[in-house]
C-alpha positions as CSV (number, residue, x, y, z in Angstrom):
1,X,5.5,3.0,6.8
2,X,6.9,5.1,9.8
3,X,8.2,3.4,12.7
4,X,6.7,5.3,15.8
5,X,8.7,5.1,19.7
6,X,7.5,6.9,22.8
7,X,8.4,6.1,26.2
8,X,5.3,7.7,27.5
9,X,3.2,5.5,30.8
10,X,0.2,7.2,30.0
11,X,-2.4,5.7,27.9
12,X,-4.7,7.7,25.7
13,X,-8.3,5.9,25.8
14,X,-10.8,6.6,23.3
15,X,-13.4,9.1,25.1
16,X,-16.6,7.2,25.9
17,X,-18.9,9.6,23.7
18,X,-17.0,8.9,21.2
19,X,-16.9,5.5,21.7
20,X,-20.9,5.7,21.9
21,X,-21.4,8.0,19.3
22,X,-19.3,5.7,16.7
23,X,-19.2,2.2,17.9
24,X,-16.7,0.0,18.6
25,X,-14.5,-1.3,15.1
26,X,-15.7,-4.9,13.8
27,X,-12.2,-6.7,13.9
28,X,-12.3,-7.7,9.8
29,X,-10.2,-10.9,10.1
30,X,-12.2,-12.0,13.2
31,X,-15.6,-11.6,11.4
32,X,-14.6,-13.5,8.6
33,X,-11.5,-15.0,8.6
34,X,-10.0,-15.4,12.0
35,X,-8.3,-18.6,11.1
36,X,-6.5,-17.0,7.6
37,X,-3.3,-18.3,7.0
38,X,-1.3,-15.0,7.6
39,X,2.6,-14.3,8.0
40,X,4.8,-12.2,10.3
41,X,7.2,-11.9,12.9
42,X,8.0,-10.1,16.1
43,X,10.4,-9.6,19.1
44,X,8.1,-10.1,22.1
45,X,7.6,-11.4,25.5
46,X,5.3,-13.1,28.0
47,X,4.3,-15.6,25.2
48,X,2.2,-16.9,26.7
49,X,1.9,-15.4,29.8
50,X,3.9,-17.4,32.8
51,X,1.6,-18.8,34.7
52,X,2.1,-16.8,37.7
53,X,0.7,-14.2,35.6
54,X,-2.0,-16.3,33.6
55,X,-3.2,-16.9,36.9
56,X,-3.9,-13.5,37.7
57,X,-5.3,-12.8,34.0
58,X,-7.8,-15.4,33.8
59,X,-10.3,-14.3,36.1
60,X,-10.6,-11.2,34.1
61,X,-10.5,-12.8,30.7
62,X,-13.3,-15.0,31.4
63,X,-15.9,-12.0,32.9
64,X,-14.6,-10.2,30.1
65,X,-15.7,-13.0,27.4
66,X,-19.1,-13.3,28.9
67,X,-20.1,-9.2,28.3
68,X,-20.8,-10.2,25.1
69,X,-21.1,-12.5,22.2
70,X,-19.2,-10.0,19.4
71,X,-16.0,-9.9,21.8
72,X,-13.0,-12.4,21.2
73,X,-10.8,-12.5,24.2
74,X,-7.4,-13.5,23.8
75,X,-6.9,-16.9,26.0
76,X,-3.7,-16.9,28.3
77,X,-2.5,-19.1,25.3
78,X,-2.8,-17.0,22.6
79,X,-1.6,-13.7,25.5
80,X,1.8,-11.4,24.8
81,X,3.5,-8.0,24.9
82,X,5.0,-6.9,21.6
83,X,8.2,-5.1,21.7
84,X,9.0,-4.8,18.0
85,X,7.1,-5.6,15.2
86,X,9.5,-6.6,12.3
87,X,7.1,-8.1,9.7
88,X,3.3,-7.7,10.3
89,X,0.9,-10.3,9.6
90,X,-2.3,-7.6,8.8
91,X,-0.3,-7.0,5.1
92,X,0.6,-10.7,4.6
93,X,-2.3,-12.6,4.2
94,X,-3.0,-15.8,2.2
95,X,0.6,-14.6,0.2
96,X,2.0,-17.5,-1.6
97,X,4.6,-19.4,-0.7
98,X,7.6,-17.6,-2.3
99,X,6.1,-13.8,-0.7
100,X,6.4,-16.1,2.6
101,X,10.1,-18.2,2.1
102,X,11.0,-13.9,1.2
103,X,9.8,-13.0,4.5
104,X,10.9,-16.0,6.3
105,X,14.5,-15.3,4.6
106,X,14.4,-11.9,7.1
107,X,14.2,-13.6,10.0
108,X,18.0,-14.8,10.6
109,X,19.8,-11.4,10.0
110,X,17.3,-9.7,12.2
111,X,18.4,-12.3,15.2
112,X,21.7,-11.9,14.3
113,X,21.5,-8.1,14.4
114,X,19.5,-7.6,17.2
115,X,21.3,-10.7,19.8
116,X,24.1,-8.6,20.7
117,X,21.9,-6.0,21.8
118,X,20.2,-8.1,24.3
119,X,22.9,-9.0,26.6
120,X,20.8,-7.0,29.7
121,X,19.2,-8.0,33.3
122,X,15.8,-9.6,33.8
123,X,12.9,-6.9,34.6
124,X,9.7,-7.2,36.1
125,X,6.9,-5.2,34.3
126,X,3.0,-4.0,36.1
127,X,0.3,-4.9,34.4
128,X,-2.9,-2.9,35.0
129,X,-6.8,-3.5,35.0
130,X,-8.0,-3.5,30.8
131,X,-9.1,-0.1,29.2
132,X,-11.4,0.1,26.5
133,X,-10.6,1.5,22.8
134,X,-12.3,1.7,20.0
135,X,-10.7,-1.4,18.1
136,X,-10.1,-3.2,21.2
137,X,-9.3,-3.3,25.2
138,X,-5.4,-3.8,25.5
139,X,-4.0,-4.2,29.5
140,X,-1.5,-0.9,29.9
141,X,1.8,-1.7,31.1
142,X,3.9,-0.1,33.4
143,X,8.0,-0.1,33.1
144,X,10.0,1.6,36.1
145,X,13.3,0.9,34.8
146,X,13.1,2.2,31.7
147,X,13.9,-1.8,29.8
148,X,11.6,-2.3,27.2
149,X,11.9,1.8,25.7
150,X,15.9,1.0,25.7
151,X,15.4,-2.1,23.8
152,X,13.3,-0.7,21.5
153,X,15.4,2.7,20.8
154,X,18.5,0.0,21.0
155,X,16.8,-2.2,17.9
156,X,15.7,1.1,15.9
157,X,19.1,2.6,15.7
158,X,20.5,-0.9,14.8
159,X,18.4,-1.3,12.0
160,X,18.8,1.9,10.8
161,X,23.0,1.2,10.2
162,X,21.5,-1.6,7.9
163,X,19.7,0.2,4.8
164,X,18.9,-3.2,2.9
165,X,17.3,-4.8,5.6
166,X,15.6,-1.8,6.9
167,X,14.0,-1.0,4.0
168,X,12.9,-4.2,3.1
169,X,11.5,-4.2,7.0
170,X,9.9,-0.6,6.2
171,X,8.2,-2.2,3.1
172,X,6.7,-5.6,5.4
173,X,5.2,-3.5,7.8
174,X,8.1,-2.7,10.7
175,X,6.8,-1.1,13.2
176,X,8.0,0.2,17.1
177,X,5.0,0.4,19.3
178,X,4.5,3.6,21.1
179,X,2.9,1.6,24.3
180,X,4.0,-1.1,26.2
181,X,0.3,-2.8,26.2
182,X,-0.9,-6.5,25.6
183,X,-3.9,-6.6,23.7
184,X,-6.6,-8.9,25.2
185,X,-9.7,-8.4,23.7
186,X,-11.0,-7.5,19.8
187,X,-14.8,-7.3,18.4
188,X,-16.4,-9.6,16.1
189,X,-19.5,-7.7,15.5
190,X,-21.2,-5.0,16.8
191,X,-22.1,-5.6,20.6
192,X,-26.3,-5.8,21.1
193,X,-26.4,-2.8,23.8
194,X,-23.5,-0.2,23.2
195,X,-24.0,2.0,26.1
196,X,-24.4,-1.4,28.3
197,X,-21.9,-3.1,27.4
198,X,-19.3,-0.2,27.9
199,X,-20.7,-0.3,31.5
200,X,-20.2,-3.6,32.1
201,X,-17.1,-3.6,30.7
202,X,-16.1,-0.7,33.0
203,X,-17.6,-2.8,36.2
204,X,-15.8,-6.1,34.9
205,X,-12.4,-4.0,34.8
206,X,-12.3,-2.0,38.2
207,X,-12.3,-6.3,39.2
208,X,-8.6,-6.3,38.7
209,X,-6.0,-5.1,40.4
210,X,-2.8,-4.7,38.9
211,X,0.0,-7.3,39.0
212,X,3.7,-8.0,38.1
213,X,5.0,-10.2,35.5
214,X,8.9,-10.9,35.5
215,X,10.4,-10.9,32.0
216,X,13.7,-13.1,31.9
217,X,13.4,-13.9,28.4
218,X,12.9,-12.0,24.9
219,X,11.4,-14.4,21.6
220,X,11.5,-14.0,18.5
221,X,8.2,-15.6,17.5
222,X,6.3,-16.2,14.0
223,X,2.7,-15.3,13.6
224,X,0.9,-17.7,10.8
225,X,-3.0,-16.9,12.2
226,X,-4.2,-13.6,13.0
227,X,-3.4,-12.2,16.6
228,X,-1.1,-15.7,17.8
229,X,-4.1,-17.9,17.6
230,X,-1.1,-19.9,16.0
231,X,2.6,-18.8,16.1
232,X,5.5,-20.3,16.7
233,X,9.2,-19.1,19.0
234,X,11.6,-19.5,16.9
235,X,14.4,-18.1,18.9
236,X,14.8,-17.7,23.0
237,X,17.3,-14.3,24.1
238,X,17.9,-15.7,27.5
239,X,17.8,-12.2,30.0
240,X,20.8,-12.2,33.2
């Protein structure tokens, strides 16, 4: 698998005929299983959001959660911004336990690796009102100093001087987002009224206005249920 990196602010959107012409995507794991015992791990931030922030996601979360009975909104519990995926939970699901203690074996030479790379300043981050994809409605996020694209292209280069553990990375699923987004919102079924419901969805998110969230901290956090309805921080990269 690939590893992707842009540095891009602008945020593609699924067009809203096609949105209406093909639905939006049933979330499998949310339809069926959305308590599967899964496995993975990531270097993120903002889990959960700090309250300062929470505060200013709530509102929207919960007029979000009533458009509909198919959506899932993410609680300000469950709410972060991934930076890199190492090992990703959608291709580690109900694996036994010696797939797991494997992947799980991964996750003390990636801190060591990556620690010494994340010896940087705090930085605050903009969060801006939700837009609406196909597969879900993820909050775009805005980065004027450039942090989170260095830490990224920082990590990737890393990695890539370590063939063993890059490849076996490559092979669970490592992946470099080429957004910085938080996911808030996935489907469970097929909404009643499509063409409604993307109104209403467009009315509930002009409601927000756009706020910061200052990140002084990186985590390396576990993932054992789909989407960190349960995961754990495993280790805390304190940021100047």
């Amino acid at each position: 698998m690939e590893t992707t990196l842009a540095t891009s602010t602008k945020f593609a959107t699924d067009p809203r005929h096609e949105i209406l012409e093909h639905g939006l995507v049933v979330d499998e794991l949310l339809a069926s299983e959305p308590d599967a015992a899964v496995f993975g791990f990531n270097l993120a931030c903002a889990y959960p959001f700090p309250e300062a922030a929470a505060r200013a996601y709530r509102p929207i979360a919960e007029r979000l959660g009533k458009l509909d009975p198919a959506v899932y909104v993410y609680p300000d519990s469950q709410t972060h911004i991934t930076l890199v995926t190492f090992v990703n939970f959608s291709l580690h699901r109900r694996v036994d336990t010696g797939r797991v203690a494997q992947l799980q074996s991964l996750l003390t030479p990636v801190m060591e690796l990556i620690q010494p790379l994340l010896k940087r300043p705090a930085f605050e981050l903009i969060l801006n009102p939700p837009v609406l994809t196909r597969k879900a409605a993820i909050i775009p996020i805005i980065d004027k100093t450039g942090a989170v694209a260095s830490i990224r292209q920082t990590i990737r280069a890393r990695l890539e001087t370590n063939t063993p553990l890059h490849n076996e990375l490559i092979q669970s699923g490592l992946n470099v987002p080429g957004i910085i987004h938080s996911t808030i919102m996935r489907f469970k079924s097929a909404p009643a009224n499509l063409s409604q419901f993307v109104a209403d969805f467009d009315t509930a998110a002009s409601s927000m206005q756009p706020f910061p969230l200052t990140v002084n901290e990186l985590l390396l956090t576990t993932e054992t249920k789909p989407y960190m309805r349960q995961g754990e921080i495993v280790h805390r990269f304190p940021l100047a």
